[in-house]
Residue, then its C-alpha position, 0 to 999 in steps of 0.5 A: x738843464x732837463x731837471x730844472x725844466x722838469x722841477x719847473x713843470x712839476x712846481x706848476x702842476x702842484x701850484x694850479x691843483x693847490x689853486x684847483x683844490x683851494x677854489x673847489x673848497x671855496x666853493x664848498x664853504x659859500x655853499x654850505x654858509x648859503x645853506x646854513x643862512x637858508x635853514x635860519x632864515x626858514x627857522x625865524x618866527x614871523x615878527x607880527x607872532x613875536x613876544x614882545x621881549x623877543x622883537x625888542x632884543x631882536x630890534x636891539x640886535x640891529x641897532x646897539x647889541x647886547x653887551x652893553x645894554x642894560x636892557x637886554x639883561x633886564x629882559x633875559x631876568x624876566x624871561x627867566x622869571x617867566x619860564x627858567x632856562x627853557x624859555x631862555x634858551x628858546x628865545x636864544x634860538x630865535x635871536x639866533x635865528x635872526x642874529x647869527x653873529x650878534x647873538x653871542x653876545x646876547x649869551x655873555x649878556x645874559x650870564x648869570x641870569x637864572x641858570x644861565x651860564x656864557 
């Protein structure tokens, strides 16, 4: 009987420092992504100091994304033929800075433009 009331006390020792630990890296994590946000958020170019090109895939970032509109493509050829990859992939960062999630697909839509590679 003494066992099992010690193998009990042990489980629920382990069980709240799982608990402890599991809500000490939450915490971490939602610290960090905060951060991280913080850093983007300071990083983003003014929208009135813009290209145009750049507003227009950041505006098409918030309503229809990239995969599956022509347009972005059309803009990724033209910043190719401006600057090459370099300028691509500053206006990468920028989206970035602005679409932390969506901006993947702005580098699949642009595959095979230029240099570009996904």
């Amino acid at each position: 009987m003494r066992a099992t009331r010690v193998t009990r006390m042990f489980r629920d020792f382990k069980e709240r420092r799982r608990r402890k630990r599991a809500e000490r890296n939450q915490s971490i994590l939602v610290r960090y992504q905060a951060q991280a946000a913080d850093r983007r958020e300071a990083a983003r170019t003014p929208p009135g100091q813009l290209d145009p090109l750049v507003r227009e895939l950041i505006d098409m970032g918030y309503e229809s994304g990239y995969l599956d509109n022509p347009r972005a493509r059309k803009i990724g050829e033209l910043l190719n033929s401006r600057g090459g990859l370099g300028l691509m992939q500053d206006v990468y960062y920028e989206v970035l800075n602005w679409h932390f999630v969506t901006a993947r697909e702005l580098q699949r839509a642009w595959h095979g433009v230029g240099d570009w590679q996904a």
